[in-house]
C-alpha positions as CSV (number, residue, x, y, z in Angstrom):
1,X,11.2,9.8,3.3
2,X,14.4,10.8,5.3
3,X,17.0,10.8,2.5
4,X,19.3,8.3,1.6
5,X,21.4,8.1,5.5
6,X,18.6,7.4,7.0
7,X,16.5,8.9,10.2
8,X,19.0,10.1,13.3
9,X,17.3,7.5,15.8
10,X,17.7,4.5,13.4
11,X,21.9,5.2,12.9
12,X,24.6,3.6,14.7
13,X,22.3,1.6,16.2
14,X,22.2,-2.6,16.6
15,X,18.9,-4.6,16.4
16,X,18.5,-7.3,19.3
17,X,18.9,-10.8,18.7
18,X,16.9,-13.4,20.1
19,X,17.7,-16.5,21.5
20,X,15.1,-18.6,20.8
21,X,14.8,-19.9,17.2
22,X,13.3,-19.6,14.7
23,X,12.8,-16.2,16.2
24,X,15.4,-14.1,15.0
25,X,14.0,-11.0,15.1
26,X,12.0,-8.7,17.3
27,X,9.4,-8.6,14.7
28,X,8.9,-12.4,15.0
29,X,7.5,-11.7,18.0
30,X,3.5,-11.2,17.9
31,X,1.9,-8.1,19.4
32,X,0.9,-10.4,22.5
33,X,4.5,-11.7,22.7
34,X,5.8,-8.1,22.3
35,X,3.9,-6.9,25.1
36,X,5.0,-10.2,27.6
37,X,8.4,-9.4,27.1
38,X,8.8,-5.8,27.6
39,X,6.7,-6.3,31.1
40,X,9.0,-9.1,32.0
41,X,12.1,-7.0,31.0
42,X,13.6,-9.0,28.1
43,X,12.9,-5.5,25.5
44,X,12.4,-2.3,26.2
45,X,9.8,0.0,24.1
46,X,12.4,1.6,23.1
47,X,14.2,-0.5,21.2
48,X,10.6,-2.1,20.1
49,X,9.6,1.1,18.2
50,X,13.5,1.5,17.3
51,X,12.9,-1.8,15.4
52,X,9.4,-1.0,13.7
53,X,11.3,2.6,12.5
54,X,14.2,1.0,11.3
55,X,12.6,-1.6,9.3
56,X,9.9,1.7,7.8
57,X,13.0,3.3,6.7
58,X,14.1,0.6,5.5
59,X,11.4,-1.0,3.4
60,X,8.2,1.1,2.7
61,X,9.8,3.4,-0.2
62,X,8.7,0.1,-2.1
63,X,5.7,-0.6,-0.3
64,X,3.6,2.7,0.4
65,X,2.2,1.3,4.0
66,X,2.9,5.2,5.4
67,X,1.3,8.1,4.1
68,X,3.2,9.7,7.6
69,X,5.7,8.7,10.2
70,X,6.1,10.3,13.3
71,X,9.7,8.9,15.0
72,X,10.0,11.7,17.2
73,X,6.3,10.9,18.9
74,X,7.0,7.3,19.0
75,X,10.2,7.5,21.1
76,X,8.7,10.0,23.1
77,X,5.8,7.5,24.1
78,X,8.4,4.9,24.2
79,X,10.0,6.5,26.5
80,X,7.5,7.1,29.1
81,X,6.5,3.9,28.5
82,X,9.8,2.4,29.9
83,X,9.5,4.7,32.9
84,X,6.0,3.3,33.0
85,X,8.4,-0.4,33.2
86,X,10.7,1.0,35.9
87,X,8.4,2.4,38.4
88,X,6.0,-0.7,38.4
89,X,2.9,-0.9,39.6
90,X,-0.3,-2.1,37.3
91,X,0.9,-2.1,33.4
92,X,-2.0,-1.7,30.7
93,X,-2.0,-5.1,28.4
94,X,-0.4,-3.7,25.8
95,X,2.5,-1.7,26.9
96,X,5.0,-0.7,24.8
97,X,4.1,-2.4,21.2
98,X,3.8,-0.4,18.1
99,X,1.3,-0.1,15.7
100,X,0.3,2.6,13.6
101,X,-3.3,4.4,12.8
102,X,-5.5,4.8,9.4
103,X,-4.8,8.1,7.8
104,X,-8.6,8.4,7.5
105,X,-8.7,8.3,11.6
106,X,-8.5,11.6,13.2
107,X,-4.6,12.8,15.5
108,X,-4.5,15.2,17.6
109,X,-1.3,16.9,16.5
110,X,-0.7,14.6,14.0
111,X,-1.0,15.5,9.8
112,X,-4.2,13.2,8.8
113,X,-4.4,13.8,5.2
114,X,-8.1,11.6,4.1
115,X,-5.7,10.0,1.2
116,X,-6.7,13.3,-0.9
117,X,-3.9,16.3,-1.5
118,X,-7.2,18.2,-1.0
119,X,-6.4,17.6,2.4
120,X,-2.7,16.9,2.8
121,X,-2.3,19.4,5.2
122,X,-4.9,18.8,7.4
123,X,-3.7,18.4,11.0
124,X,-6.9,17.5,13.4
125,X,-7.2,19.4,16.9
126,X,-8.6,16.0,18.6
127,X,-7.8,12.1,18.4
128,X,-10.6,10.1,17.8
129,X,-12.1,8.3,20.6
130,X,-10.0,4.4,19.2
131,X,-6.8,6.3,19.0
132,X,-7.4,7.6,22.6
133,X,-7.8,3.9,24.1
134,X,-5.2,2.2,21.8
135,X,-2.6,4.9,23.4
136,X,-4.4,4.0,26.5
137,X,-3.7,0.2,26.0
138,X,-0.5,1.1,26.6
139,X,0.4,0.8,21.9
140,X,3.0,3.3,20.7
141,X,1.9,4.5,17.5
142,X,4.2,5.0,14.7
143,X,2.2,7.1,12.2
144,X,-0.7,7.3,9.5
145,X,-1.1,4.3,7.0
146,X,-2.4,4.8,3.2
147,X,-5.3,4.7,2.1
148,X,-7.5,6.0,-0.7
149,X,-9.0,9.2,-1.4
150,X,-11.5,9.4,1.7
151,X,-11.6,6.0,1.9
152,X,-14.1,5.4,-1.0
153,X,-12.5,2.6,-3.3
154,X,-12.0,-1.4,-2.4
155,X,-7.9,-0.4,-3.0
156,X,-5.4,1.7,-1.7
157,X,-3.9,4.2,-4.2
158,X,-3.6,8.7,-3.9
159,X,-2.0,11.6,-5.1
160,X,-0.3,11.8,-1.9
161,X,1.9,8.7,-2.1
162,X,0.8,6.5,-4.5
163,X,-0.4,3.1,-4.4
164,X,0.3,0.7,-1.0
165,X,1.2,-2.6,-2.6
166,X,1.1,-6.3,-1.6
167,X,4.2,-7.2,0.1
168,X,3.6,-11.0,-1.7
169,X,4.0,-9.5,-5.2
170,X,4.2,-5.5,-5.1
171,X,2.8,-5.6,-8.7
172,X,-0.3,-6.1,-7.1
173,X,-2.8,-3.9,-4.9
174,X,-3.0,-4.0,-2.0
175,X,-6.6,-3.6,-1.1
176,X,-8.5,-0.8,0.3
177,X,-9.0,1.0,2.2
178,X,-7.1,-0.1,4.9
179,X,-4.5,-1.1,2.3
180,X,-1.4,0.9,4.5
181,X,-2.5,-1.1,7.5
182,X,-2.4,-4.6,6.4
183,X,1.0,-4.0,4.4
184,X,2.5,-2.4,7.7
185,X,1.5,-5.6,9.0
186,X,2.4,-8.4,6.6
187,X,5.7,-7.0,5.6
188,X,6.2,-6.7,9.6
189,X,6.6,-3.1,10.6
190,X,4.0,-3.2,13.2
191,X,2.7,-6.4,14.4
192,X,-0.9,-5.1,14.5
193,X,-2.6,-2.0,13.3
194,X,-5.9,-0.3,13.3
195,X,-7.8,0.0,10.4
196,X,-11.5,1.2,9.2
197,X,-14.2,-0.6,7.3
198,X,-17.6,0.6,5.5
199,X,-18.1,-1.6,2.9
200,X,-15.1,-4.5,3.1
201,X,-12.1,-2.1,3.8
202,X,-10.3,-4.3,6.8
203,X,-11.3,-7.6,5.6
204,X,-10.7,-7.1,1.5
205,X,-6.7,-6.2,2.6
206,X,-6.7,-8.6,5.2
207,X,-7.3,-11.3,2.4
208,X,-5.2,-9.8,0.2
209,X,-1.9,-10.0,2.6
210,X,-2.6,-13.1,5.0
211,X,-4.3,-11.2,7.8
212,X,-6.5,-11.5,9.7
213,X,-9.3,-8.7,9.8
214,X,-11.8,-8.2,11.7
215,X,-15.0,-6.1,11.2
216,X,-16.3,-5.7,14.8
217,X,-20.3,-5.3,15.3
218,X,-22.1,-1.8,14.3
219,X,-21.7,0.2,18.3
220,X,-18.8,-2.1,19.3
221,X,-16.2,0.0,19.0
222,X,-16.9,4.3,19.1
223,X,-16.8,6.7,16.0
224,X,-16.6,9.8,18.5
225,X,-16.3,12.4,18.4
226,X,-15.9,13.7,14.7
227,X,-17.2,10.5,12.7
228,X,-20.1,10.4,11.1
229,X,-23.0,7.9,11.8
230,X,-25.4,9.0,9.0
231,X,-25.5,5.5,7.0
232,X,-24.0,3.4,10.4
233,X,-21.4,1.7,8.0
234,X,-18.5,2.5,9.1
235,X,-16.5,1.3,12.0
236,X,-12.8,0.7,13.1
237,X,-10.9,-2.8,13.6
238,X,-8.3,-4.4,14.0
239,X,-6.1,-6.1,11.0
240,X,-3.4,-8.5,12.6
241,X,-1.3,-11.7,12.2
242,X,-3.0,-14.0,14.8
243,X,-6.7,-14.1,16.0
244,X,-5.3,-13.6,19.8
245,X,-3.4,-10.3,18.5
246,X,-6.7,-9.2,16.7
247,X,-8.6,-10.2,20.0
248,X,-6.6,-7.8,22.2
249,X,-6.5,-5.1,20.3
250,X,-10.3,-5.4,19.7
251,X,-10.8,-5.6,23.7
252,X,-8.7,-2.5,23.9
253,X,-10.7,-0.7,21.2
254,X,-14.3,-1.5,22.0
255,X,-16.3,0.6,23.9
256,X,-19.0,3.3,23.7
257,X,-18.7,6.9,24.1
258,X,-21.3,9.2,25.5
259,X,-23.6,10.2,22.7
260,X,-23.4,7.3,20.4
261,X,-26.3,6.5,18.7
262,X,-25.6,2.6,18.5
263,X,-24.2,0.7,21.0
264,X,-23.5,-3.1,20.7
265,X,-24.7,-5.6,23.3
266,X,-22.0,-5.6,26.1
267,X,-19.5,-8.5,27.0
268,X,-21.0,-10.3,30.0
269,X,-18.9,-9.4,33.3
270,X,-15.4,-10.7,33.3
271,X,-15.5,-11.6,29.8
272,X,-12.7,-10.8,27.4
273,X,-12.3,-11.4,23.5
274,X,-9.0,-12.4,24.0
275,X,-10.6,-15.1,26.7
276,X,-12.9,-15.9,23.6
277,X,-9.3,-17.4,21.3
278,X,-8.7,-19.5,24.0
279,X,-11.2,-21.9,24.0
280,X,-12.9,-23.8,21.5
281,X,-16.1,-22.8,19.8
282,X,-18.2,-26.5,20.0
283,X,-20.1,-27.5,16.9
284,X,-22.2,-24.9,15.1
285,X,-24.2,-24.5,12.5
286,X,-22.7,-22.7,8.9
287,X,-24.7,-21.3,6.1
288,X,-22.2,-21.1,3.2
289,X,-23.6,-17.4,0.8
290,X,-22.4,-18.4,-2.4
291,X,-23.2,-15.7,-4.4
292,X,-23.8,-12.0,-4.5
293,X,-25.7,-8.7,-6.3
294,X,-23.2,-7.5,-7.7
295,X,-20.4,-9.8,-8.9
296,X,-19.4,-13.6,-9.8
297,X,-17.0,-16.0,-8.6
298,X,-14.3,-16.6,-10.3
299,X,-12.6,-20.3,-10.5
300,X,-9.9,-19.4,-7.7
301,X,-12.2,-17.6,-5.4
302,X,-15.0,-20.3,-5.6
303,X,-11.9,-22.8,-4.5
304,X,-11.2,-20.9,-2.1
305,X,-14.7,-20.9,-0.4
306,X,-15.1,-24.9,-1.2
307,X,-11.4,-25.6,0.9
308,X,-12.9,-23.4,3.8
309,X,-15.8,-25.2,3.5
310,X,-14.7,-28.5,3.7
311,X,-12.4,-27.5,6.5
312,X,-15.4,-26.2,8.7
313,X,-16.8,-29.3,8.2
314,X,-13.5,-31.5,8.8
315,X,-13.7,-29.7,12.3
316,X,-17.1,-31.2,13.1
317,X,-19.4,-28.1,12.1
318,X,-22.6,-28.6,10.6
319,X,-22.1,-26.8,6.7
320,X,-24.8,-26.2,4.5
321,X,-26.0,-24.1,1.9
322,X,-27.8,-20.8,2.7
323,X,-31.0,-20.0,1.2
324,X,-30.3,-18.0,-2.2
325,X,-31.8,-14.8,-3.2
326,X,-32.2,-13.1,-0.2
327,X,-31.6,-9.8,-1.3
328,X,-33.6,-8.1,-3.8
329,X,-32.8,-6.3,-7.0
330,X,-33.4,-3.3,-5.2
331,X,-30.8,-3.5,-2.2
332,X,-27.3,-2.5,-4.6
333,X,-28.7,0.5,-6.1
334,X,-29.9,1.6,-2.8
335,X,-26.4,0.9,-1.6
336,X,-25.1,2.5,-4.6
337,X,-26.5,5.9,-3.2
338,X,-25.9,5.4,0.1
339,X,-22.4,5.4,-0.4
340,X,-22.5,8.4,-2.4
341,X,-24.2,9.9,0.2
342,X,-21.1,10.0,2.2
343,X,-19.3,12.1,-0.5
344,X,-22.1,14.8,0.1
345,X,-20.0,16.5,2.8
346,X,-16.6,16.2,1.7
347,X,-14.2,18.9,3.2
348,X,-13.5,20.0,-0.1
349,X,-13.7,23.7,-1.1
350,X,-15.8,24.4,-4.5
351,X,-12.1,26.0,-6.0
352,X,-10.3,22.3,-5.0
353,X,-13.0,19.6,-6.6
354,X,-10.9,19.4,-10.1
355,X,-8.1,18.1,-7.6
356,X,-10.0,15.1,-6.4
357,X,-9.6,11.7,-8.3
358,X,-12.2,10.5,-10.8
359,X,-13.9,8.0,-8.8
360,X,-14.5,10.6,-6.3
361,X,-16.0,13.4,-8.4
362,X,-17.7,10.7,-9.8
363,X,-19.1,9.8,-6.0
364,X,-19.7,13.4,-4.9
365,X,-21.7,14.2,-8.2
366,X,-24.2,11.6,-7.4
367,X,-24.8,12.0,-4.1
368,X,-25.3,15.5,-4.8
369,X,-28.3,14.9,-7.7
370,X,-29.8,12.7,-4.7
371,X,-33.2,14.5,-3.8
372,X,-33.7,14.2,-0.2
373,X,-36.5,11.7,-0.7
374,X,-34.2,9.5,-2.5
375,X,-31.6,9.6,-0.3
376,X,-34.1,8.7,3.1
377,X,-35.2,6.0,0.7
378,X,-32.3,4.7,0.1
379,X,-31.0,4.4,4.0
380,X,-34.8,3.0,4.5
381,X,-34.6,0.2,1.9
382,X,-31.2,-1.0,3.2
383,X,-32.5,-1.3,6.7
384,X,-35.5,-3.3,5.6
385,X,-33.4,-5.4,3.5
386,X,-30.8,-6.0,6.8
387,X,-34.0,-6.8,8.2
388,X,-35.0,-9.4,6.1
389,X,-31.9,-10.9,5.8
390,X,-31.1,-11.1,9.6
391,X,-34.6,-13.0,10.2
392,X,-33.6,-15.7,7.4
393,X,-29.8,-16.5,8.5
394,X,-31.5,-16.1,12.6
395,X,-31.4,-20.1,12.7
396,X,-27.1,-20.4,11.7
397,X,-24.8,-19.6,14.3
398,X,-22.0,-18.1,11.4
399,X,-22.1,-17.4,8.1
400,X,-19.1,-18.3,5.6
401,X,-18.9,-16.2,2.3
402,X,-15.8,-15.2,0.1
403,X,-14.4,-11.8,0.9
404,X,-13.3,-10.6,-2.6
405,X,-14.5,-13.0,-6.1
406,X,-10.9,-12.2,-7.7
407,X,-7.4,-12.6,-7.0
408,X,-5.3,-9.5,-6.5
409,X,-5.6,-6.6,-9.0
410,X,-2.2,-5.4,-10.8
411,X,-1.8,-1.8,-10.1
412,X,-4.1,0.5,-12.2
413,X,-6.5,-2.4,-12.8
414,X,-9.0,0.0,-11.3
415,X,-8.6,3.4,-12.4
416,X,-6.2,3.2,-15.0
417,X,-8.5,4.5,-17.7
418,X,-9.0,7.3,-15.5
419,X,-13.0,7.2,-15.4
420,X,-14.5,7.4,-12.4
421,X,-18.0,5.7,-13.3
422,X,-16.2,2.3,-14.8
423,X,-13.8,2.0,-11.6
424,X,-16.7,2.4,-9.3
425,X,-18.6,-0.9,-11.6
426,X,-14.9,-3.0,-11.3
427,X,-15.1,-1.9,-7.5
428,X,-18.8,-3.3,-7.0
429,X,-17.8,-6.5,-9.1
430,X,-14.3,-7.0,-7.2
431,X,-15.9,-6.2,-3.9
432,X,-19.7,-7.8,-4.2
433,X,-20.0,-9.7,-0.9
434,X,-18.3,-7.9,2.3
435,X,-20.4,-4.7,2.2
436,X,-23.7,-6.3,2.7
437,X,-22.5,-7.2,6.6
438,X,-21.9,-3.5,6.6
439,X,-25.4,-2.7,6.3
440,X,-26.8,-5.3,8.7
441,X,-24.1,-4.5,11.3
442,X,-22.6,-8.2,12.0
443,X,-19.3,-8.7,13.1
444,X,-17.0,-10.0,10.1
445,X,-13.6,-11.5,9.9
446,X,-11.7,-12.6,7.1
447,X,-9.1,-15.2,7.9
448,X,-6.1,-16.3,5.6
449,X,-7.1,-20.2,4.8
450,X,-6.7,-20.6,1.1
451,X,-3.1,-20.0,-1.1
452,X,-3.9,-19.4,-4.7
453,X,-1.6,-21.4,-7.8
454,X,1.0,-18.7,-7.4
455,X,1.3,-19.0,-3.3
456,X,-1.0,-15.7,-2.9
457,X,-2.9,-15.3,0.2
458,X,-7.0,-15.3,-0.2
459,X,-8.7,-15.0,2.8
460,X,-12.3,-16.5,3.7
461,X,-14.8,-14.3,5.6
462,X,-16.6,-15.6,8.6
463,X,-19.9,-13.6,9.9
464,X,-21.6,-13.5,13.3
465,X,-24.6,-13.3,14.9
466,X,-25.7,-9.2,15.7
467,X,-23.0,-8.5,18.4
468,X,-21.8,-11.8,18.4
469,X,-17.8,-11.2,17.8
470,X,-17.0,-13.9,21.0
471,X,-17.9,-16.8,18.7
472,X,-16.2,-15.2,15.5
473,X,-13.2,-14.9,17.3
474,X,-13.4,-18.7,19.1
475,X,-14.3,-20.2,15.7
476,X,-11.4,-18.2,13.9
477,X,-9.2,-19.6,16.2
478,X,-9.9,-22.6,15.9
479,X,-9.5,-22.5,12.3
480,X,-6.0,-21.1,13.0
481,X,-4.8,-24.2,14.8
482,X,-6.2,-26.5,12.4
483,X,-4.1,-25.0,9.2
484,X,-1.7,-22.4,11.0
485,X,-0.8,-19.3,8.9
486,X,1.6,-17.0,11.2
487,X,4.3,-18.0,9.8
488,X,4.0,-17.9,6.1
489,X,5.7,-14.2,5.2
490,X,6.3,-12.8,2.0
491,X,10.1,-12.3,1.2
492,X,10.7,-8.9,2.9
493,X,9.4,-9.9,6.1
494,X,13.0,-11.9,6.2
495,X,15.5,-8.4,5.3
496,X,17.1,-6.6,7.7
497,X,16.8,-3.0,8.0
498,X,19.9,-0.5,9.0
């Protein structure tokens, strides 16, 4: 990215050691730790985001987190965020830690490319709204993180960089589509980052890489300006190493914007999600959702839901089966078109559509053969079938289902026969259970219980209540004190960059 000497900021220049073992470096620290010590004096942003770049430069040639990197920015905010330090006064929470922002998430300023080289040039006039109060949290970001062509497939791999891989075993995939994200993440080059999801994209790489992910509620946290609210899908989140990390950064994200059309249920006054980590969740009652539309457990998966399971249950919670066949035959094709809907409007001129990838052709060709009345038909039976479901789960407090039924795809396991129809079936079958929490709108979070035979990290997805991230969050929590996880890294996380 900057040639083989290396960026001008990141030469000549020493990384800090810490006192305190087994902290050795300052990406040990979390993002809440980060931001206690640069208000308390003990690191200065500057060498923070000196750090994050360093270790970028360093190690993502091999790991394809970045799609683009913006040093001279980062200092800059760095900087005027150690002014910020010197002249006192009120400090916002999260002063001074980097992170980094989804390349499908709109900077002002800043190249934003939609994973397509259709759009690799594309620099937005405005920041969307969650970029606007990250940066107002007081975060520094470091750049744009991969992710798939528009966002569309359950992994991360373009024609503009290539594919982001698992830091655990970089044979492997990532996931998608906030694939960049979570690998920034759990190789630690940013100790939290933001990340999008419409159909399993924050928590499928969270459980990929050891993260956890959260999908906050549908109107929790603004798509403003620019983002479309056609099929309510999509929203952003955070992807982190702790639940309290994830917890901050989703109190500095949430909020509504004038003109949304869906606004979730506000925290009561004085209420934090961060407050929400700290305290335990009581006993509740679990529905375990075994199985799916649209794809089948397979023997490690299944494990990995009965050790999360039995876990819940260690912890006093009352675990049960769900009722079975709540959603029709009718919901996945429905779904089907609904996400192809969103290929309709593509920023792609008629000249440029050979350039896109197969599975995105593939996408933009159906939702184009969609009559109108199919396509209002298809939004209507998902929102009766979000209906339905809601009123039969009403009577658990969470849900527990698996967040992908496979262990991590090799690279080119998806697309490798280049045809767009059969990657979009191995998405659906790799993918089959987070999207349907997409349509209702509950919060989701995948958190990073289980390790597979060969030490992989496979997450296990919890699901609130409509709006009901506060008890996600507690129980997640809880779940991270019982089997802790922060400190299991994959090998790079231990090298030293510079």
């Amino acid at each position: 990215m900057y040639g083989t000497a290396g960026p001008p900021w990141s030469r000549g220049w020493a990384q800090l050691p810490l006192a305190s073992p087994p902290v050795t470096q300052l990406h040990d620290l979390t993002a809440l730790e980060q931001a206690a010590a640069v208000r308390a004096g003990e690191v200065s942003p500057i060498e923070l985001v000196r750090h994050a770049l360093s270790r970028i430069e360093a190690l993502d040639a091999r790991l394809g987190a970045f799609i683009t990197v913006t040093p001279e920015r980062a200092l800059s905010a760095a900087a005027a965020a150690e002014r910020r330090v010197r002249d006192g006064g009120r400090l916002p929470p999260l002063l001074g830690v980097p992170t980094a922002i989804k390349d499908l998430t709109n900077t002002a300023g800043v190249r934003t490319t939609y994973g397509s080289r259709v759009t690799a040039d594309h620099v937005p006039a405005v920041d969307d709204a969650v970029v606007t109060r990250l940066a107002a949290a007081g975060t520094i970001s470091l750049g744009k993180t991969n992710t798939p062509e528009f966002g569309f497939p359950c992994y991360t791999d373009n024609d503009v960089v290539g594919p982001a891989r698992c830091p655990w075993d970089p044979r492997l995939l990532a996931g998608g589509s906030s694939g960049g994200a979570a690998v920034a993440v759990a190789a630690g080059l940013v100790p939290f980052a933001q990340g999008s999801d419409g159909g399993g994209s924050i928590r499928i790489p969270a459980s990929i890489n050891g993260l956890v992910g959260l999908k906050p509620a549908r109107g929790r946290v603004s798509n403003a300006p620019l983002g479309s609210e056609t099929t309510g899908l999509v929203t952003s989140g955070p992807l982190a190493r702790t639940v309290r990390d994830a917890a901050a950064m989703i109190d500095a994200m949430a909020g509504p914007e004038l003109g949304d059309p869906s606004w979730a249920a506000p925290l009561p006054p004085g209420e934090t999600f961060l407050a929400a980590a700290d305290r335990a969740p009581g006993p509740l009652r679990i529905g375990v959702v075994p199985s799916s539309v649209s794809g089948v457990l397979q023997p490690e998966a299944a494990a990995a839901l009965a050790d999360a399971a039995n876990l819940l249950a260690d912890l006093g919670h009352g675990v049960e089966a769900a009722p079975d066949g709540l959603l029709g035959p009718e919901v996945m094709p429905a779904f089907e078109q609904v996400w192809a809907l969103s290929a309709v409007t593509l920023p792609v001129p008629p000249d440029r559509v050979g350039e896109l990838r197969p599975l995105t052709r593939e996408l933009r060709a159906r939702g184009l053969a969609l009559s109108a009345r199919d396509a209002m038909l298809a939004l209507a039976t998902l929102r009766s079938a979000a209906r339905r479901f809601l009123r039969a789960t009403a009577t658990y407090d969470v849900l527990l289902a698996p967040v992908v039924t496979m262990t991590p795809r090799p690279v080119g396991w998806f697309d490798g026969d280049g045809d767009g129809a059969e990657d979009f079936e191995r998405t659906k079958r790799y993918s089959a259970f987070p999207a349907l929490y997409n349509v209702t709108g509950q919060p989701a979070i995948s958190v990073p219980l289980h390790r597979t035979a060969e030490g992989l990290p496979m997450g296990s997805m919890l699901v609130g209540r409509p709006a009901d991230e506060l008890t996600l969050i507690s129980l997640s929590a809880q779940l991270e004190a019982a089997r802790p996880w922060a400190h299991r890294h994959p090998d790079v996380w231990g090298e030293r960059a510079g």
